[in-house]
C-alpha positions in Angstrom: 16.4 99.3 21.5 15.3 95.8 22.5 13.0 97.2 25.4 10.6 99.0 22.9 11.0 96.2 19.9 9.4 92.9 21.7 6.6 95.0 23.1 5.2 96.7 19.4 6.5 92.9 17.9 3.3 91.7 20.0 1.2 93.8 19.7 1.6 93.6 15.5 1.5 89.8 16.0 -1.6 90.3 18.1 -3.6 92.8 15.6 -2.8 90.1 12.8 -4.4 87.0 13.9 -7.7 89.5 14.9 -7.9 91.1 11.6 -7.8 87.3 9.9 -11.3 86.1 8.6 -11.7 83.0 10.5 -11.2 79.8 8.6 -14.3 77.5 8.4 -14.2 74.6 11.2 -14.9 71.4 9.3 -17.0 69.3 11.5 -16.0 66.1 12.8 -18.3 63.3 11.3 -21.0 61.7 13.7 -20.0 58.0 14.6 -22.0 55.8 12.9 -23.7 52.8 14.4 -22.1 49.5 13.8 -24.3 47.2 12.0 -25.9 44.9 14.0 -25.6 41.2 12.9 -28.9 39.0 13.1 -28.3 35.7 14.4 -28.6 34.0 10.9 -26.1 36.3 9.4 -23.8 34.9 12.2 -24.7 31.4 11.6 -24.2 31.4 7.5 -20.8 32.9 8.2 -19.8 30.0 10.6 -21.4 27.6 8.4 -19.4 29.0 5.1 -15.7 28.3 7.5 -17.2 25.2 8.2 -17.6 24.4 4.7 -14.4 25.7 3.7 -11.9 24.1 6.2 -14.2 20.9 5.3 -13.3 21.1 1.4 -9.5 22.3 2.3 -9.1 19.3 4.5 -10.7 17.0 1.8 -8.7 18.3 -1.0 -5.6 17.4 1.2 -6.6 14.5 1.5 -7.5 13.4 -1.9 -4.1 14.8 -2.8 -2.2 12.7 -0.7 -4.3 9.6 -2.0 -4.3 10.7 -5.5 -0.7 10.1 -4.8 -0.6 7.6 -2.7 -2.5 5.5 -5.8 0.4 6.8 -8.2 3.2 5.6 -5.9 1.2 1.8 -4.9 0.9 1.6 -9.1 5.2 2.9 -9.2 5.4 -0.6 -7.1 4.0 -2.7 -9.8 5.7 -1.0 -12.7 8.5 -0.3 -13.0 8.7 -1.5 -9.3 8.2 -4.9 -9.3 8.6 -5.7 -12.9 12.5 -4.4 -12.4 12.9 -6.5 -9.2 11.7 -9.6 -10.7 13.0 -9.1 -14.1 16.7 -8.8 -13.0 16.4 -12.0 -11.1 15.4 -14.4 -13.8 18.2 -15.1 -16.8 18.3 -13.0 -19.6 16.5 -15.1 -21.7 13.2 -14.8 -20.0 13.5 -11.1 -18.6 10.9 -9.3 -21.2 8.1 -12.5 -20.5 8.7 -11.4 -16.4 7.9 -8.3 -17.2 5.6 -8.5 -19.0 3.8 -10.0 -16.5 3.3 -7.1 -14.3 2.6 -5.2 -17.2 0.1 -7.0 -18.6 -1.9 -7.3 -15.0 -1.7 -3.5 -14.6 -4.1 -3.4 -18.3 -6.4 -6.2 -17.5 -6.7 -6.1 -13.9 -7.7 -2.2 -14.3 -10.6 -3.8 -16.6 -11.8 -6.2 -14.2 -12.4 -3.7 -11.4 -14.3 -1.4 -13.3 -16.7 -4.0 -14.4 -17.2 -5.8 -11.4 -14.6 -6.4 -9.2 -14.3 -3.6 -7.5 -17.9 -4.2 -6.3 -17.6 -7.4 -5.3 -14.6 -6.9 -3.0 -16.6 -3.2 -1.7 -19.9 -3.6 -2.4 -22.5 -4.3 0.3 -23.5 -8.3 0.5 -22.6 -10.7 3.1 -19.5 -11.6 5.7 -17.6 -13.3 2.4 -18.3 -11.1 -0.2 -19.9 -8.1 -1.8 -22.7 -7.8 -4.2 -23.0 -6.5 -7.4 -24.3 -3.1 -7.0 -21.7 -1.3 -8.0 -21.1 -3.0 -11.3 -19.3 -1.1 -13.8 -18.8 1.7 -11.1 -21.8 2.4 -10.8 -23.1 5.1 -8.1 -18.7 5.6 -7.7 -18.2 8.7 -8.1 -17.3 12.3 -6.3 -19.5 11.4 -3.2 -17.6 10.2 -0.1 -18.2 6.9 1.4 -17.8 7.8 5.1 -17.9 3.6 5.8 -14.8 3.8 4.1 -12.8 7.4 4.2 -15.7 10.5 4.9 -13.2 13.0 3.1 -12.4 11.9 -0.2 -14.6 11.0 -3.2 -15.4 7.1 -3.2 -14.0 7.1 -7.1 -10.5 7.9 -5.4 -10.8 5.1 -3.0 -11.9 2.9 -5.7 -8.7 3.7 -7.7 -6.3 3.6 -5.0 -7.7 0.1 -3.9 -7.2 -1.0 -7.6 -3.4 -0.6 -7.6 -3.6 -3.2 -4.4 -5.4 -5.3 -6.6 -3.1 -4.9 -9.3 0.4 -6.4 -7.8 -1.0 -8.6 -5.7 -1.4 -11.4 -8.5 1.6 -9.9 -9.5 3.5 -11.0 -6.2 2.2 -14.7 -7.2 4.9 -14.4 -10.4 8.0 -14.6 -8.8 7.0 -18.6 -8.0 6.3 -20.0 -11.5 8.9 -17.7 -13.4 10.4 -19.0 -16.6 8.4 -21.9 -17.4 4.3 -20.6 -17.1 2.6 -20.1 -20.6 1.8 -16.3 -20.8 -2.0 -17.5 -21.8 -2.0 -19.5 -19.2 -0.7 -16.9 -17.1 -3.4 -14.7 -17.8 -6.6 -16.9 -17.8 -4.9 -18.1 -13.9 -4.8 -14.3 -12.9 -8.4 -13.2 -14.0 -9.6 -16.2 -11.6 -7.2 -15.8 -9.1 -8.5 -12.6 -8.6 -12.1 -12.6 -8.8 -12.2 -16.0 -6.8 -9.1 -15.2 -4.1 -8.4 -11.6 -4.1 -12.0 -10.1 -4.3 -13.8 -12.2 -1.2 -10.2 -11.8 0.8 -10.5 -7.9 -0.1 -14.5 -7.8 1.5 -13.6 -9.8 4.0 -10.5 -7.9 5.5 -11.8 -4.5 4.3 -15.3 -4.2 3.2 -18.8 -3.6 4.3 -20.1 -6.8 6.8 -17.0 -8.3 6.3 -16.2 -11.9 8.5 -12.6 -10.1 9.6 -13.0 -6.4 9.3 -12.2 -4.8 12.3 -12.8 -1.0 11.8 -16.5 -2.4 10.9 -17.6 -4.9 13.4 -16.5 -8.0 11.5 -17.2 -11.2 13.6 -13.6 -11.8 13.7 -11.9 -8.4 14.0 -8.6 -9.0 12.1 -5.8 -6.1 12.2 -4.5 -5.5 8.8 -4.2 -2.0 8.2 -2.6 -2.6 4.7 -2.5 -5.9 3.6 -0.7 -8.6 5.0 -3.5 -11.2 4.6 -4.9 -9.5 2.0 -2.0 -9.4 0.0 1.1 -11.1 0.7 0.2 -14.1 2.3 -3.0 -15.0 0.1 -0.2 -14.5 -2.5 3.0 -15.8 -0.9 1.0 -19.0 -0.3 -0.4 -19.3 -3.7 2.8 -18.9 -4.8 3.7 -22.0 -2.9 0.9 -24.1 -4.4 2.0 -23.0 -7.7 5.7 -24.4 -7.6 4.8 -27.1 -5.6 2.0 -28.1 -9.0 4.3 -26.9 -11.7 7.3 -28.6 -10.8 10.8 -28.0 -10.8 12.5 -25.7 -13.5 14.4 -27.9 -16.6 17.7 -28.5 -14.7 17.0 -26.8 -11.3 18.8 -27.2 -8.7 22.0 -28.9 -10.3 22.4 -26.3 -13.2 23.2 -22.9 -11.5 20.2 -20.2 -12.8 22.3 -16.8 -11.1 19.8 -13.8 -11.5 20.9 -12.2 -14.7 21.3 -8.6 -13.7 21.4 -7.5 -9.8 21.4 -4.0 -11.2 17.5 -4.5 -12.1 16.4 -5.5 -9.1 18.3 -3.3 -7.0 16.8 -0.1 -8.7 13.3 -2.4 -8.6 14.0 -2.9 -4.8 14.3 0.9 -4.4 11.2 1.8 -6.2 9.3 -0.9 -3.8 11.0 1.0 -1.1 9.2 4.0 -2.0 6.2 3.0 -3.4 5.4 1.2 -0.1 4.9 4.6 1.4 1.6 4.8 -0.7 0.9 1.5 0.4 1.0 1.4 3.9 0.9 5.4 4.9 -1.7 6.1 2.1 -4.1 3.2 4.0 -5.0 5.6 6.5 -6.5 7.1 3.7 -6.4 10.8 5.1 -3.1 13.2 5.2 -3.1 13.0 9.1 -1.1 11.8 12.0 -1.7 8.0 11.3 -0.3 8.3 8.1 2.8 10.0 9.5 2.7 6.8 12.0 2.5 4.3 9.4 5.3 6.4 6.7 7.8 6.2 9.8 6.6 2.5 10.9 7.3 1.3 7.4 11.0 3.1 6.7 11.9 1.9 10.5 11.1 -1.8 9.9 12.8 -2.2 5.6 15.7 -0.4 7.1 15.6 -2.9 9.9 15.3 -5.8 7.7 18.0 -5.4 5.1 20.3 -5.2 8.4 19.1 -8.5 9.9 18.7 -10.2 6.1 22.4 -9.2 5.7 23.7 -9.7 9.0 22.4 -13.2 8.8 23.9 -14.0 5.8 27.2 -12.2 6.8 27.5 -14.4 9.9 26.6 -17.9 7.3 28.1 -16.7 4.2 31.1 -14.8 5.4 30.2 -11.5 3.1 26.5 -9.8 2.6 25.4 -9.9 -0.5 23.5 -7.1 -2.7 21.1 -9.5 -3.7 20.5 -10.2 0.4 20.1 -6.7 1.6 17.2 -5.8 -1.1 15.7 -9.2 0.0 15.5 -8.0 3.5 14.1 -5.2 2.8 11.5 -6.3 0.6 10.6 -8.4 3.6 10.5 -6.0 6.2 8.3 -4.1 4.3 6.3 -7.1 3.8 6.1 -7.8 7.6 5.1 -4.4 8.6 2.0 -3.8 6.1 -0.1 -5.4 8.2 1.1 -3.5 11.2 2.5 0.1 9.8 -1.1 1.9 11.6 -1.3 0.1 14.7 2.7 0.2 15.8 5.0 2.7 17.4 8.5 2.8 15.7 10.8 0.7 18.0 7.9 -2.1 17.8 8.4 -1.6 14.0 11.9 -1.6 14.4 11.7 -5.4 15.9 9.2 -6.5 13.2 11.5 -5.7 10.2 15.0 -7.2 12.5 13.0 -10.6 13.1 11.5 -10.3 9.5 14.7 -10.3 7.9 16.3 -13.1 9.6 13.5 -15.7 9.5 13.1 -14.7 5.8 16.8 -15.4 4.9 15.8 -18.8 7.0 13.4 -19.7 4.8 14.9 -18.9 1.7 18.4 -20.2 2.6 17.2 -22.9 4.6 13.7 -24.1 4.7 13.2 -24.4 0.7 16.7 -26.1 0.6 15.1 -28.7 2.8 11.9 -29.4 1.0 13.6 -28.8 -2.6 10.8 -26.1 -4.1 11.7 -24.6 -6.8 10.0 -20.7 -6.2 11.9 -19.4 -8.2 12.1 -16.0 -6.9 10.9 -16.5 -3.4 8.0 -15.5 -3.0 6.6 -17.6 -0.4 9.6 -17.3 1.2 9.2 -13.2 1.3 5.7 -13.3 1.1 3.9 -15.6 2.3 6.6 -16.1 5.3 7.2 -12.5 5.6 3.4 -11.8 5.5 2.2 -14.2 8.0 4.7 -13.3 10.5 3.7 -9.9 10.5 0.6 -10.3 10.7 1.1 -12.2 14.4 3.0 -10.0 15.2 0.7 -7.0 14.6 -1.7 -9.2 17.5 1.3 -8.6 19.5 2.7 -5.1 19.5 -0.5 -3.2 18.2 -0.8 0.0 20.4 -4.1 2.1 20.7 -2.2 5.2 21.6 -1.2 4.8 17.4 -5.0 3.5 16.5 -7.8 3.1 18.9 -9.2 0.6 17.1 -11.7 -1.0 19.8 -13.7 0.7 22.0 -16.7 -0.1 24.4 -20.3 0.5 24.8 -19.4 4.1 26.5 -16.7 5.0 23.7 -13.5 4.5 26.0 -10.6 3.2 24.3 -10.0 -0.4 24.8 -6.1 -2.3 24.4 -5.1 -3.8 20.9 -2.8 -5.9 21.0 -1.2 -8.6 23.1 0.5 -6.3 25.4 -1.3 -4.1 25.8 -3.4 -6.5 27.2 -5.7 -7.6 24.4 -4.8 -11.5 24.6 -7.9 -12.6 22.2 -6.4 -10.3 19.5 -3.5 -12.6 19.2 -6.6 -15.1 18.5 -8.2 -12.9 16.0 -5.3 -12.6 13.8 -4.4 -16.7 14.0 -7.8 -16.5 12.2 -7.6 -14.0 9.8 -4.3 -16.0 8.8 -5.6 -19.3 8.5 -8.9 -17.9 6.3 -6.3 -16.4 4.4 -4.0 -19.5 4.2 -7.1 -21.7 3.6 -8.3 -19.6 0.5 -5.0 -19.5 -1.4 -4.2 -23.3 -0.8 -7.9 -24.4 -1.9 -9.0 -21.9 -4.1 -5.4 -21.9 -6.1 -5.1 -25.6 -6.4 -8.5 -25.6 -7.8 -7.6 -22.5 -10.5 -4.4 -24.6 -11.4 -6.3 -28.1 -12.4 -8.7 -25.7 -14.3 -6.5 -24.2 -16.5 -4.2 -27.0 -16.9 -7.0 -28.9 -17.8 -8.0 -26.3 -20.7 -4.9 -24.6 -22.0 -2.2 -26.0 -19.7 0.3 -24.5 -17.8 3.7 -24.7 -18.7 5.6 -24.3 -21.8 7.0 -27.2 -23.4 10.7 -28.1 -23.0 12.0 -26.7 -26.2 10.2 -23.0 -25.4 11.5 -23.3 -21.9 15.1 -23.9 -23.0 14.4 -21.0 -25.5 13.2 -18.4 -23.2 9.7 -17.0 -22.6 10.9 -14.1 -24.3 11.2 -15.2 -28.0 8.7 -18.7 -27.1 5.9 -16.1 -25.6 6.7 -13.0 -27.6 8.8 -13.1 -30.1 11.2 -10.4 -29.1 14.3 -10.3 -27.0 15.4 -8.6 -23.9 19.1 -8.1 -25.3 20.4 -7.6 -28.8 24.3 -6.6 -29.5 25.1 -6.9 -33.3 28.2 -8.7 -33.7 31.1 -7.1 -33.7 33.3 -7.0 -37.1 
């Protein structure tokens, strides 16, 4: 049966598919051309990526120094004003703080009016002129003199917050016994006569020391040291050495009145100095990376060699010590944090922390200043130091600062090889230096002159708090 089946089973199968109308072959559509770009097409498409990775890489930026201005302002308050107002007694705590507070309002003012163009502004090698008063032509445009990715109105406010706790360093010397008036009439000069023609000169257009723009004597300071800490650390010298001793200093003991203050104060510093000294590159690249770790390696490095110091004289480390050190390690490296690899940083905050304790422990014990809180000893000390030593272990592998006529990258720092930068930054330090002594000395006799200093004896045995404000830092009801 199977012999005949397959045979008629194909031919069926065959007869089928003939008799089947034949389905209707759908054509396979013609390739079209691909569009041919002209060359202008090409070049607005390259030019429109251009653009955008340009505004991406600006808006990172601005981010980071939006933030950066946010964490440099965290130093002042509640940074500083903690620090400081833990050290004095309780009876003058809300007048220290005040202080800082009161110079984040009106030095804010000042720099939109005029200050901000004076230290910025285009004039000569001392200061800047007045074209930019009240911030005028500051806005979203760039400044490529200064940073070419971020409006010039951000730069302008992060600079501000420098300008801000800088006079606010100069504090820690006169605490308890400066009139708050007085305090503020010496702060409005002190910075439009010290901090503003420091500022230009360090940092702005045609100034003496600038060293990113062909200053006459280029003066590493990527963040501050002469700027800040010793143009205040010194002034804060000249201040205790004119106001005198505190009523009953040094035979009546005057222990800080809450370490708990200033060690959360201390931490914020610690923080906040990442906007300080990483947020000077002023761009969210690899120098700021540089300068974050430079600064963290050289406070950590501190507080051990503040502590270890005092360990070794003292027999135990105290609390009060190892936030001291730190302080001045990060003091010591602001000058340096771009221009340093980390083990150099490293060395800067160890020697940092044990000349400080010297001159705190030590060197004012000698000469019998009373600054209060130390800050010539932190500051002005700390802030000289590094900035020698930023002649010294500045690296061009980190920043190529210098370069020659052909654009190849010359040595920074001493060895390297750059022996005449060592020389550079003895002058940037003695301008500095120079400045604070004079121009201080001259500020104090001013307003002494006018309003006068210091409170009288009966306020200063009362407090600055109730004497200056009428309030009180503490208040417990009695108990029944």
């Amino acid at each position: 049966m199977r012999k005949w089946l397959i045979p008629r089973l194909s031919l069926v199968l065959i007869i089928f598919s003939l008799t089947q109308p034949l389905l209707p072959q759908t054509a396979a559509p013609a390739p079209t051309a691909a569009p041919v770009s002209s060359s202008s097409d090409t070049n607005a498409r390259l030019a429109k990526l251009e653009q955008q990775a340009a505004d991406a890489k600006s808006s990172a930026d601005n981010a980071w120094m939006l933030t950066s201005s946010a964490l440099v302002l965290m130093m002042t308050g509640p940074g500083l004003a903690l620090f400081y107002g833990g050290l004095v007694r309780k009876k003058n705590v809300l007048g220290t703080m005040m202080q800082s507070f009161a110079l984040m309002a009106v030095i804010t003012v000042l720099w939109g009016l005029f200050s901000f163009s004076l230290a910025f502004g285009s004039g000569n090698s001392f200061i800047g002129g007045l074209h930019q008063v009240f911030l005028r032509g500051v806005g979203a445009a760039p400044d490529a003199d200064y940073a070419a990715t971020i409006p010039l109105q951000t730069f302008m406010v992060y600079q501000l917050m420098f300008a801000i706790i800088t006079p606010g360093l100069i504090a820690g010397a006169f605490a308890e016994r400066m009139k708050f008036s007085a305090m503020m009439v010496f702060m409005i000069l002190w910075s439009i006569v010290i901090y503003d023609p420091m500022a230009h000169m360090v940092w702005g257009k045609g100034g003496l020391l600038n060293a990113a723009l062909g200053g006459r004597f280029p003066t590493l300071d990527f963040a501050g040291g002469t700027v800040v800490h010793i143009t205040s650390g010194v002034s804060a010298l000249v201040c205790a050495l004119y106001m005198g001793k505190r009523l009953g200093y040094p035979k009546e003991p005057m222990p800080p009145h809450s370490v708990v203050l200033s060690f959360i104060g201390a931490c914020l510093l610690w923080v906040g100095w990442f906007g300080f000294n990483a947020g000077s590159a002023l761009s969210a690249g690899s120098l700021a990376t540089s300068a974050f770790v430079a600064t963290h390696f050289a406070a950590a490095a501190a507080a051990v060699g503040w502590a270890g110091a005092e360990w070794l004289r003292n027999g135990k480390p105290s609390v009060l010590g190892a936030i001291s050190g730190s302080v001045a390690g990060l003091v010591a490296i602001t000058p340096a944090a771009g221009f340093v690899k980390p083990m150099p940083a490293l060395a800067i905050g160890l020697i940092a922390g044990v000349f400080c304790y010297w001159m705190v422990a030590k060197v004012k014990a000698i000469f019998g200043y009373d600054d209060s809180l130390d800050a010539f000893g932190v500051h002005g000390a700390g802030g000289t130091l590094g900035a020698l030593l930023t002649g010294v272990f500045a690296s061009s592998a980190v920043n190529p600062m210098f370069k020659d006529a052909q654009g190849k990258t010359l040595p920074s720092g001493l060895i390297e090889g750059n022996a005449h930068q060592l020389l550079n930054q003895f002058v940037g330090v003695a301008i500095s230096w120079g400045l604070a002594i004079v121009g201080t000395l001259v500020i104090l006799k001013i307003v002494d002159a006018t309003i006068g200093l210091r409170v009288n004896a009966e306020e200063e045995i009362q407090g600055l708090d109730l004497s200056q404000h009428g309030e009180e830092g503490y208040f417990w009801e009695p108990s029944a």
